[in-house]
CHARMM internal coordinates of N, CA and C (Angstrom, degrees):
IC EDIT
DIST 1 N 1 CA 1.4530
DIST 1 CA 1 C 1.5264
ANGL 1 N 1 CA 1 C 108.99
DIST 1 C 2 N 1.1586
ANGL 1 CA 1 C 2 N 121.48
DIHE 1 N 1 CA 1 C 2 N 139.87
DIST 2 N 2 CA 1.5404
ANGL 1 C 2 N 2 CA 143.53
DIHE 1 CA 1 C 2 N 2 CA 170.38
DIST 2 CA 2 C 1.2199
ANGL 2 N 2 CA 2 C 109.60
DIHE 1 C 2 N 2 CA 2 C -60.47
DIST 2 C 3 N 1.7171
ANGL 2 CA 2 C 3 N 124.87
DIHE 2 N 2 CA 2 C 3 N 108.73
DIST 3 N 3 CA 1.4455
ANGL 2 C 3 N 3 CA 120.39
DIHE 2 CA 2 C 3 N 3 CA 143.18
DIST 3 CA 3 C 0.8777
ANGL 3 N 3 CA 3 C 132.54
DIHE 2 C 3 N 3 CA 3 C -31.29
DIST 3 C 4 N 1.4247
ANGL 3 CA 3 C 4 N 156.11
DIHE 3 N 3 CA 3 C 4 N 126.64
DIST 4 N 4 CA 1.6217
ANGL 3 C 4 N 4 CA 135.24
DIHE 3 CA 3 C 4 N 4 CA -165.13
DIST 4 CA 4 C 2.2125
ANGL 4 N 4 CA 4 C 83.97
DIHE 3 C 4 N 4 CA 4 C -140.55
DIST 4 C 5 N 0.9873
ANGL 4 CA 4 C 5 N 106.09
DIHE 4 N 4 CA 4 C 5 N 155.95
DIST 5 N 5 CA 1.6127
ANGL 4 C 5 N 5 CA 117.95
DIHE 4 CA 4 C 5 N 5 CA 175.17
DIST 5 CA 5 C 1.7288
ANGL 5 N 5 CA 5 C 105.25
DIHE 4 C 5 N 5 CA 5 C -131.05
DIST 5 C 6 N 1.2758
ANGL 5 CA 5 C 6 N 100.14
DIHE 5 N 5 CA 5 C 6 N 120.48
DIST 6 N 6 CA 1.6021
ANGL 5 C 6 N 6 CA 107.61
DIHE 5 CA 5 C 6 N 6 CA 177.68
DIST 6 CA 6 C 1.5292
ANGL 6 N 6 CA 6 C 91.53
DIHE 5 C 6 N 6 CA 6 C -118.74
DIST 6 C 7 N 2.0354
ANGL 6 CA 6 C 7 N 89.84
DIHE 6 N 6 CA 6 C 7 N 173.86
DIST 7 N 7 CA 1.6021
ANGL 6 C 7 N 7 CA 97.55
DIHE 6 CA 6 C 7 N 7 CA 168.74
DIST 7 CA 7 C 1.4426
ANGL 7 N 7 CA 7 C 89.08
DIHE 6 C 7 N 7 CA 7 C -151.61
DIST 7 C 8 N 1.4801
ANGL 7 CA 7 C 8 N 90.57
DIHE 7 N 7 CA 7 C 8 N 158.07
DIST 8 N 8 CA 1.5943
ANGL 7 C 8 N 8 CA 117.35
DIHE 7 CA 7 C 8 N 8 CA -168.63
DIST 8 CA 8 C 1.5467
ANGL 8 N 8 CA 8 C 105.55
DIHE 7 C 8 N 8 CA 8 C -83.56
DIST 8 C 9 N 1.4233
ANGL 8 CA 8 C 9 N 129.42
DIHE 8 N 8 CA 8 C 9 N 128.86
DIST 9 N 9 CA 1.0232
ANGL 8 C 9 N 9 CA 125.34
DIHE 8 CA 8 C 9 N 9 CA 175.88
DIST 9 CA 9 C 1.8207
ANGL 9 N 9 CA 9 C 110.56
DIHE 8 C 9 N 9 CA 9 C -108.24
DIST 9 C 10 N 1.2399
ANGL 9 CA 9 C 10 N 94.41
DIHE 9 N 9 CA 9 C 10 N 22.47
DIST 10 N 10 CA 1.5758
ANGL 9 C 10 N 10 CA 99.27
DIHE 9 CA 9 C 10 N 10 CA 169.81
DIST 10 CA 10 C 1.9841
ANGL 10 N 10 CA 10 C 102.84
DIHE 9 C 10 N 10 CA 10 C -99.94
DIST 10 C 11 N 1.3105
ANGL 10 CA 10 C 11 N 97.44
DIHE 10 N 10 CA 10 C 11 N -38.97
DIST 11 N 11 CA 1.7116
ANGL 10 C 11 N 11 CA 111.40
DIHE 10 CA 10 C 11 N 11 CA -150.03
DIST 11 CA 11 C 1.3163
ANGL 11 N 11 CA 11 C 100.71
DIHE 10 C 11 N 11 CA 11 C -105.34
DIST 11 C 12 N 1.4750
ANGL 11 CA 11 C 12 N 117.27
DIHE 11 N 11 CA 11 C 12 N -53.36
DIST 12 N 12 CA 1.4904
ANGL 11 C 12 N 12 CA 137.97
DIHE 11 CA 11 C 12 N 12 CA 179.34
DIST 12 CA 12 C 1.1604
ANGL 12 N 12 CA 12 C 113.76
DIHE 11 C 12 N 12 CA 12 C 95.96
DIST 12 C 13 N 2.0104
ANGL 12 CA 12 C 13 N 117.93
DIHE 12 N 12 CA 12 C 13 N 11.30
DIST 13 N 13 CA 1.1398
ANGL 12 C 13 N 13 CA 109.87
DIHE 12 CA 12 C 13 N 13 CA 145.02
DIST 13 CA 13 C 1.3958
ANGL 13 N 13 CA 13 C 148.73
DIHE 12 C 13 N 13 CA 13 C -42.89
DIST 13 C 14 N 1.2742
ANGL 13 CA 13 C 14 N 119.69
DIHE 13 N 13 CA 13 C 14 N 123.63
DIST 14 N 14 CA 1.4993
ANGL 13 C 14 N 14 CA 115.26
DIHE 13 CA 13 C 14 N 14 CA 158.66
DIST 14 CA 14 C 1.5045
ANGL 14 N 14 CA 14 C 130.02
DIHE 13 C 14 N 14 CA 14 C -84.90
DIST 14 C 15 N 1.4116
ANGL 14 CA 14 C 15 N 105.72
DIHE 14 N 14 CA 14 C 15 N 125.76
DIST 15 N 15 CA 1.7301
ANGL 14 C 15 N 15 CA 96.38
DIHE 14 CA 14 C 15 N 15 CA 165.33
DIST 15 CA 15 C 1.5559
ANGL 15 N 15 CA 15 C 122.72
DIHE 14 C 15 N 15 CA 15 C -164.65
DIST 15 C 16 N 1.1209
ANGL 15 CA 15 C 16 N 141.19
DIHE 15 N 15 CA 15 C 16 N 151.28
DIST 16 N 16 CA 1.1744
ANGL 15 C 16 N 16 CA 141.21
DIHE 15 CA 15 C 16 N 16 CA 163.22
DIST 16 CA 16 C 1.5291
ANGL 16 N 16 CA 16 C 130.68
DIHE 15 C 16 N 16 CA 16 C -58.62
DIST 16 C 17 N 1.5964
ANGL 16 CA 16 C 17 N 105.42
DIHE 16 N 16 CA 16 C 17 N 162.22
DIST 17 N 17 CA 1.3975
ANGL 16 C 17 N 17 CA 112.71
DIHE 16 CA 16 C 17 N 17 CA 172.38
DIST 17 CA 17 C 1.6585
ANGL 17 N 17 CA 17 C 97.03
DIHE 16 C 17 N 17 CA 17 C -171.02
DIST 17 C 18 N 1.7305
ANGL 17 CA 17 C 18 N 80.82
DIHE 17 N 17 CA 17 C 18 N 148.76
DIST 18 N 18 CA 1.9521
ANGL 17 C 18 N 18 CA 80.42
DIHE 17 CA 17 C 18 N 18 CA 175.14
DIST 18 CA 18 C 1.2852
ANGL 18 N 18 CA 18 C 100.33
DIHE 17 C 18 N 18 CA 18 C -93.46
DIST 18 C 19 N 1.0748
ANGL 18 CA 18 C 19 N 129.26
DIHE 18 N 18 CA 18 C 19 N 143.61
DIST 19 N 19 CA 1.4458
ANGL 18 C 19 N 19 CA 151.54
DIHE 18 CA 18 C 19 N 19 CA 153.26
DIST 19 CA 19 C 1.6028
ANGL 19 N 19 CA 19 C 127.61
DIHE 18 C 19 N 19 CA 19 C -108.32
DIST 19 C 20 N 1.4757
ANGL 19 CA 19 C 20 N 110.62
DIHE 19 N 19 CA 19 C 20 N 141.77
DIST 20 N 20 CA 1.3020
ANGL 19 C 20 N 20 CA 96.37
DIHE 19 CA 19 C 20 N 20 CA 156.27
DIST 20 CA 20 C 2.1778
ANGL 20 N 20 CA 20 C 130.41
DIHE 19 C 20 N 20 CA 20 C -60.80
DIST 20 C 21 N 1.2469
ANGL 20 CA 20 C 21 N 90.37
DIHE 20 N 20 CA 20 C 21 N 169.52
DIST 21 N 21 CA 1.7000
ANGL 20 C 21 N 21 CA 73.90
DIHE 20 CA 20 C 21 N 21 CA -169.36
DIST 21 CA 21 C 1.3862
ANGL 21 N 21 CA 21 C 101.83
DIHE 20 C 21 N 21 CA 21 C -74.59
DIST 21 C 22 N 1.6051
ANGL 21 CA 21 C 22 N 120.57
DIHE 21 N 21 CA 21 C 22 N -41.55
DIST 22 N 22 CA 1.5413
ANGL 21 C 22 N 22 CA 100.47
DIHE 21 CA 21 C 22 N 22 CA 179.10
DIST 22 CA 22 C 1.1265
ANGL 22 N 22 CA 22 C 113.54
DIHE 21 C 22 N 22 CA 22 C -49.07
DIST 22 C 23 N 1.5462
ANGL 22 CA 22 C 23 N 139.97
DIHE 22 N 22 CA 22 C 23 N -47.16
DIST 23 N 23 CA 1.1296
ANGL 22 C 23 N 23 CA 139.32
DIHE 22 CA 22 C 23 N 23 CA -158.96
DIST 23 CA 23 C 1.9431
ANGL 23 N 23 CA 23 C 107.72
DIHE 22 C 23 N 23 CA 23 C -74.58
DIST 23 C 24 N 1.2351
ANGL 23 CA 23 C 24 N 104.02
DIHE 23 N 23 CA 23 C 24 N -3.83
DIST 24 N 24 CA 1.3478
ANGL 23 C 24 N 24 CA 87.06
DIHE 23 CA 23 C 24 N 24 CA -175.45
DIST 24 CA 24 C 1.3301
ANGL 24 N 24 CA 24 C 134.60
DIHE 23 C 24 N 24 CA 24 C -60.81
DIST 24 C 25 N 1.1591
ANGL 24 CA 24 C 25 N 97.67
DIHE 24 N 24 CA 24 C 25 N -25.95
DIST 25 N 25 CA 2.4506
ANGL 24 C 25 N 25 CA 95.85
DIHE 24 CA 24 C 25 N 25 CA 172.74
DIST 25 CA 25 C 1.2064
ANGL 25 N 25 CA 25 C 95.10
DIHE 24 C 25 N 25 CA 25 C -115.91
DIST 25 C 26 N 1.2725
ANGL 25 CA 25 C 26 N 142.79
DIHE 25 N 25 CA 25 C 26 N 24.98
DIST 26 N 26 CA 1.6153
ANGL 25 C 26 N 26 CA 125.92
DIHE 25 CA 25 C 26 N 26 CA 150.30
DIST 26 CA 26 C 1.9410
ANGL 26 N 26 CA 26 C 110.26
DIHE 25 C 26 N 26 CA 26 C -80.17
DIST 26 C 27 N 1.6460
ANGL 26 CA 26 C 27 N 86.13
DIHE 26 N 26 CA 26 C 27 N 149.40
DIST 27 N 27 CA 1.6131
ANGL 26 C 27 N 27 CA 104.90
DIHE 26 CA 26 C 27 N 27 CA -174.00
DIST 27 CA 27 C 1.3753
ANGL 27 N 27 CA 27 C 106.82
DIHE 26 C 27 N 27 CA 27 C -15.59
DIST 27 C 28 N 1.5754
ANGL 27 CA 27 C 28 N 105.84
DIHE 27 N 27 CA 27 C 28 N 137.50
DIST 28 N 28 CA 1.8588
ANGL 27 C 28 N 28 CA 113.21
DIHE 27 CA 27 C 28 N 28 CA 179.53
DIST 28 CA 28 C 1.3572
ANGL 28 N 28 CA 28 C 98.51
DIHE 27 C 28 N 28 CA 28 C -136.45
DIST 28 C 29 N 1.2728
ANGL 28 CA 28 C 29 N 119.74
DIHE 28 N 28 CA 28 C 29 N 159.48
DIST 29 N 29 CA 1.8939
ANGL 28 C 29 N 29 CA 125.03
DIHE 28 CA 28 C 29 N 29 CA 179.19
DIST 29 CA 29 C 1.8304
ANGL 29 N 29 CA 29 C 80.64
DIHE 28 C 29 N 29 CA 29 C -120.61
DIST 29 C 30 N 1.7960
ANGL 29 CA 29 C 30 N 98.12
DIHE 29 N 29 CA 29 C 30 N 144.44
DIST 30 N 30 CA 1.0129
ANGL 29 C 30 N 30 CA 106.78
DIHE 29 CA 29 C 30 N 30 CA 152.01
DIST 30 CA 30 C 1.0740
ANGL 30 N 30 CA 30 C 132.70
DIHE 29 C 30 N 30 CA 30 C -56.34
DIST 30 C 31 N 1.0952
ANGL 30 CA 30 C 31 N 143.58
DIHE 30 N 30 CA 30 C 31 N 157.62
DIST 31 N 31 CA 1.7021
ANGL 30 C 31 N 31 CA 126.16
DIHE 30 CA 30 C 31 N 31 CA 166.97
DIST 31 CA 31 C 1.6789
ANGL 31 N 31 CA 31 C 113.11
DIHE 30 C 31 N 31 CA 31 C -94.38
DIST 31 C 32 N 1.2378
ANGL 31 CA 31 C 32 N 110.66
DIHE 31 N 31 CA 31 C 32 N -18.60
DIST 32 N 32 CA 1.3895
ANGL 31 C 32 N 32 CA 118.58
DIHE 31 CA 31 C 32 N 32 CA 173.06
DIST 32 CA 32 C 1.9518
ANGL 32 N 32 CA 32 C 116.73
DIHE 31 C 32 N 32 CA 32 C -91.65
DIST 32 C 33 N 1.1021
ANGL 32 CA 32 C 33 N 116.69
DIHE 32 N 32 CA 32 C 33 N -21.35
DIST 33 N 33 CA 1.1480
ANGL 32 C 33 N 33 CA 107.48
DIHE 32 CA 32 C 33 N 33 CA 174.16
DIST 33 CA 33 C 1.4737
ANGL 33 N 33 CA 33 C 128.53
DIHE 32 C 33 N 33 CA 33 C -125.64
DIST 33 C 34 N 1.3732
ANGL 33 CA 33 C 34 N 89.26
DIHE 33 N 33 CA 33 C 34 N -37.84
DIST 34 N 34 CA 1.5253
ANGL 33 C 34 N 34 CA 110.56
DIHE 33 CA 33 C 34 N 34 CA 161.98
DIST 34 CA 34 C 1.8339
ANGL 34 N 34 CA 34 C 103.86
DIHE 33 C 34 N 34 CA 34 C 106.17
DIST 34 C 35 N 1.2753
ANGL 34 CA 34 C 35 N 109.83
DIHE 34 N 34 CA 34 C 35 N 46.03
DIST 35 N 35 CA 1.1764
ANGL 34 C 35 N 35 CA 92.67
DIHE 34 CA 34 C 35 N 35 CA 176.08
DIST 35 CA 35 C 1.5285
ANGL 35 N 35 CA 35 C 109.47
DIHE 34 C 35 N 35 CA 35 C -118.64
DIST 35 C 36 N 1.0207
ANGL 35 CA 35 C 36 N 125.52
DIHE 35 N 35 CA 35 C 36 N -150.72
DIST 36 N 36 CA 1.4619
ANGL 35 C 36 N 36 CA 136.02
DIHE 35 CA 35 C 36 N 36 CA -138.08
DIST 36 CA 36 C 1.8099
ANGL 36 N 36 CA 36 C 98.77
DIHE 35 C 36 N 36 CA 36 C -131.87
DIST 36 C 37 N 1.3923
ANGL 36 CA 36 C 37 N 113.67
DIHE 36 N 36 CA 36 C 37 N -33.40
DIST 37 N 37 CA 1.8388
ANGL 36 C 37 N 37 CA 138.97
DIHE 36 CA 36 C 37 N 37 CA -139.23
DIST 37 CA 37 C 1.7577
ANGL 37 N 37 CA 37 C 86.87
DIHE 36 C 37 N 37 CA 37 C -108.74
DIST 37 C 38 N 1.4849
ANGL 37 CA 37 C 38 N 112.57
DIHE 37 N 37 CA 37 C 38 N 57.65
DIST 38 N 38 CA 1.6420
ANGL 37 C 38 N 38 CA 122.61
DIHE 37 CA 37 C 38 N 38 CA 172.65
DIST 38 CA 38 C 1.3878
ANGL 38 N 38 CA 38 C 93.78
DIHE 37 C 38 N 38 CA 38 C -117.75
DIST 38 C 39 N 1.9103
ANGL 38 CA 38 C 39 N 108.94
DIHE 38 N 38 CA 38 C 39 N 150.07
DIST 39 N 39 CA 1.4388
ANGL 38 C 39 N 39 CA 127.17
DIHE 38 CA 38 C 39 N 39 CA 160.33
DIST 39 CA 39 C 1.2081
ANGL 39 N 39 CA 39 C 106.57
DIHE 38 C 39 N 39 CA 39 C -136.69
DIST 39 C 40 N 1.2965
ANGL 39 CA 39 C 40 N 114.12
DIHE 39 N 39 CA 39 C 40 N 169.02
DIST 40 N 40 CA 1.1691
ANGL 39 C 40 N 40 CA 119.92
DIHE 39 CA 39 C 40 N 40 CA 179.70
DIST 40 CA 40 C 1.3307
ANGL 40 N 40 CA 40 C 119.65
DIHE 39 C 40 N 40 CA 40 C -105.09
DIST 40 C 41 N 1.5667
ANGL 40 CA 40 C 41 N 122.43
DIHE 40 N 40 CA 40 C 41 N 160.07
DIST 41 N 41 CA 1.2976
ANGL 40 C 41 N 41 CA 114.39
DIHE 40 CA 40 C 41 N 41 CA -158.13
DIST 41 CA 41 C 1.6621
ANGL 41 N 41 CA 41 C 100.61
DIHE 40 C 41 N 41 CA 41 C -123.63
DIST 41 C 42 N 1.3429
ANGL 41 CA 41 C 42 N 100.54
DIHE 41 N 41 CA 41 C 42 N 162.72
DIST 42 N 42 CA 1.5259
ANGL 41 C 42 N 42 CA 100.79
DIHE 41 CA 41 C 42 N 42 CA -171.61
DIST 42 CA 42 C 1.4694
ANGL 42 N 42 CA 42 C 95.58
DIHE 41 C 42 N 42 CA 42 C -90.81
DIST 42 C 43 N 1.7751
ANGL 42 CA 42 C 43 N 118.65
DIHE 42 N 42 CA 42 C 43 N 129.28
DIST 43 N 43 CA 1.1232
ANGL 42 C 43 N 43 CA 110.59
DIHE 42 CA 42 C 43 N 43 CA 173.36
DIST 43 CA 43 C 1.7941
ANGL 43 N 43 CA 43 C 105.49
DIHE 42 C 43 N 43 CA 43 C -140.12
DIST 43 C 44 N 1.1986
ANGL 43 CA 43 C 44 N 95.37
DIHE 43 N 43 CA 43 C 44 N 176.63
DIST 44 N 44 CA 1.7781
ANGL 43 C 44 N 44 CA 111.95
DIHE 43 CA 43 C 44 N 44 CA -143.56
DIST 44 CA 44 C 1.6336
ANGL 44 N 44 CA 44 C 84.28
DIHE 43 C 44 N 44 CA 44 C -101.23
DIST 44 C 45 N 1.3260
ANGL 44 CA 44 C 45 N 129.58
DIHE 44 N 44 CA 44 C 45 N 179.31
DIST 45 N 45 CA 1.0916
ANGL 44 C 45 N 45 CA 138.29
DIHE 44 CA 44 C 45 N 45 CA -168.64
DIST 45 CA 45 C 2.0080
ANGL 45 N 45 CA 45 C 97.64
DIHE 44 C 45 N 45 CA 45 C -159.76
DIST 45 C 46 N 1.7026
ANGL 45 CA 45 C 46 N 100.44
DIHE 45 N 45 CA 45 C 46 N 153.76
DIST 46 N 46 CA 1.3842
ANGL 45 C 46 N 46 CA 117.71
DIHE 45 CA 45 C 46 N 46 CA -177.11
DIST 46 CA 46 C 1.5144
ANGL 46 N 46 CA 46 C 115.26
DIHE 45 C 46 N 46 CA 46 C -99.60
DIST 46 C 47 N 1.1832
ANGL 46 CA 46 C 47 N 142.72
DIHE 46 N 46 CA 46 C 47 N 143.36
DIST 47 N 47 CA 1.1340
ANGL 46 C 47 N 47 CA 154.39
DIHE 46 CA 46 C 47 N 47 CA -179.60
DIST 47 CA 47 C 1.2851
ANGL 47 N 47 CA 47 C 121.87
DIHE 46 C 47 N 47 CA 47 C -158.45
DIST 47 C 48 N 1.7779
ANGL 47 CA 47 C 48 N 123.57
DIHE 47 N 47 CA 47 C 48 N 120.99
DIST 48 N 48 CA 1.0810
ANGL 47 C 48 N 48 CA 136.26
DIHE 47 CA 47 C 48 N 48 CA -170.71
DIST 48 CA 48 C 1.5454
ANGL 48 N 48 CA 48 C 102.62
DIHE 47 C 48 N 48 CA 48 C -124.81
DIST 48 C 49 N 1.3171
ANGL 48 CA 48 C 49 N 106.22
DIHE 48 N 48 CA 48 C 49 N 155.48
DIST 49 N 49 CA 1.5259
ANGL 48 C 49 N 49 CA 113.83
DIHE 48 CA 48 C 49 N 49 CA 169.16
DIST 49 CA 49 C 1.1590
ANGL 49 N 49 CA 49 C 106.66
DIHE 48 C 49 N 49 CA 49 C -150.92
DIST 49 C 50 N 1.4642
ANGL 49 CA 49 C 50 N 116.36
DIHE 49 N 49 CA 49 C 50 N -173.14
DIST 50 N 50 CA 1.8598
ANGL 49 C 50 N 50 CA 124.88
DIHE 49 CA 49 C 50 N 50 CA 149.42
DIST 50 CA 50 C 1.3284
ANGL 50 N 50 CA 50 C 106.29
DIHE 49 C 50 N 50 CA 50 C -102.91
DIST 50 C 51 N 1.5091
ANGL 50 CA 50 C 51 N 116.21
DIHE 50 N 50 CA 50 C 51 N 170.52
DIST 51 N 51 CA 0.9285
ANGL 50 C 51 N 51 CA 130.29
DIHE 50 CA 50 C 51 N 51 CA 148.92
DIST 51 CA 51 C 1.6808
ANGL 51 N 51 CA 51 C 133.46
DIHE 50 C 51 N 51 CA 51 C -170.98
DIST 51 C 52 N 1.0187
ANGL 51 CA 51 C 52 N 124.03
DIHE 51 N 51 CA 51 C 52 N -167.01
DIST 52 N 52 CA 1.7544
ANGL 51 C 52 N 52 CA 123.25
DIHE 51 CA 51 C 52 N 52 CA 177.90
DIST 52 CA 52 C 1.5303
ANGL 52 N 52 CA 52 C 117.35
DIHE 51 C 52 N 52 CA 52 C -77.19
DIST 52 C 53 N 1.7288
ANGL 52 CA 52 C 53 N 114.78
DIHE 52 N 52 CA 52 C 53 N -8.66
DIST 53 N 53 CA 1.5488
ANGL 52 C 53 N 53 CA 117.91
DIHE 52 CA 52 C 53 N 53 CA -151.75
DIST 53 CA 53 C 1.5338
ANGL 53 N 53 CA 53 C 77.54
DIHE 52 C 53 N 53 CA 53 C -93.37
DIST 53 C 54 N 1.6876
ANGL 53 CA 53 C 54 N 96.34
DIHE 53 N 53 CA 53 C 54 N 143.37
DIST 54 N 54 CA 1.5191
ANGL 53 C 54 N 54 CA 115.38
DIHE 53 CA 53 C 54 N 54 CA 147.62
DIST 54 CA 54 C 2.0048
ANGL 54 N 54 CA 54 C 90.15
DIHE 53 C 54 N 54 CA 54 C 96.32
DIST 54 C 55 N 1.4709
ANGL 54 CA 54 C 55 N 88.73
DIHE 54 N 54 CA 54 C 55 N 167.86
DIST 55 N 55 CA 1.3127
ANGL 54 C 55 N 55 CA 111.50
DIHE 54 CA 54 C 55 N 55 CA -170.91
DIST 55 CA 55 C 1.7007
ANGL 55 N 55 CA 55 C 125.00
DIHE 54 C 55 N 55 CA 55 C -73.07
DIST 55 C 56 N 1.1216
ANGL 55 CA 55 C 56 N 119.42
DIHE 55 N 55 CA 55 C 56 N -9.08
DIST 56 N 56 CA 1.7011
ANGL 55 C 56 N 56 CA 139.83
DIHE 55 CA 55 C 56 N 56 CA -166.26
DIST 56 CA 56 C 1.3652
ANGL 56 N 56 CA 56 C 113.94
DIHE 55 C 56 N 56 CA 56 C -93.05
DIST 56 C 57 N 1.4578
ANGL 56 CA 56 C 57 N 107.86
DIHE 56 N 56 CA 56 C 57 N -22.84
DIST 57 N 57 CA 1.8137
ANGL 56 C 57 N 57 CA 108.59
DIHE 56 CA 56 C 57 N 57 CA 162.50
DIST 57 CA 57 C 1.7128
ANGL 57 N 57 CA 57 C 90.04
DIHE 56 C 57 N 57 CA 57 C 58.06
DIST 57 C 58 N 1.4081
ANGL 57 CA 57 C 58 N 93.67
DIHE 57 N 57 CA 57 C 58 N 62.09
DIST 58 N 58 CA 1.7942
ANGL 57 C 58 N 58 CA 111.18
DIHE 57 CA 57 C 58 N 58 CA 154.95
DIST 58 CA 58 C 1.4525
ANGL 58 N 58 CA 58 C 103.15
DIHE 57 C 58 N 58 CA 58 C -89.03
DIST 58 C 59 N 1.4152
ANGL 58 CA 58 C 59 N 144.97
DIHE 58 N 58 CA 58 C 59 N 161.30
DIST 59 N 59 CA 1.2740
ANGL 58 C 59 N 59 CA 128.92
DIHE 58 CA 58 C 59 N 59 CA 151.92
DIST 59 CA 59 C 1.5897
ANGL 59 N 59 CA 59 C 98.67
DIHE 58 C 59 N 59 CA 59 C -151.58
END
COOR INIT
IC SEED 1 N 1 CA 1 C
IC BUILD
């Protein structure tokens, strides 16, 4: 399941939850206030590898 990060537009909390992906923009409760008035936010993701580029003779 997908981490997804919303924020509260009642509170202006931020926070996560995993969700399924359908479920990702159906109705959410804050966890801090309890309201209803959450969106979701566009967020970036991490990715590491190896490889041959650069001077350090990673492979």
């Amino acid at each position: 399941m997908p981490l997804y990060e919303y924020q509260c537009r009642s509170c202006g909390k931020t926070f996560e939850m995993l969700r399924r992906m359908k479920d990702a923009d159906t109705e959410l409760e804050c966890p801090n206030c309890r309201s209803n008035n959450v969106e979701r936010q566009f967020s970036t993701f991490a990715a590491g590898g190896c490889g041959t580029s650069g001077s350090r003779g990673f492979t």
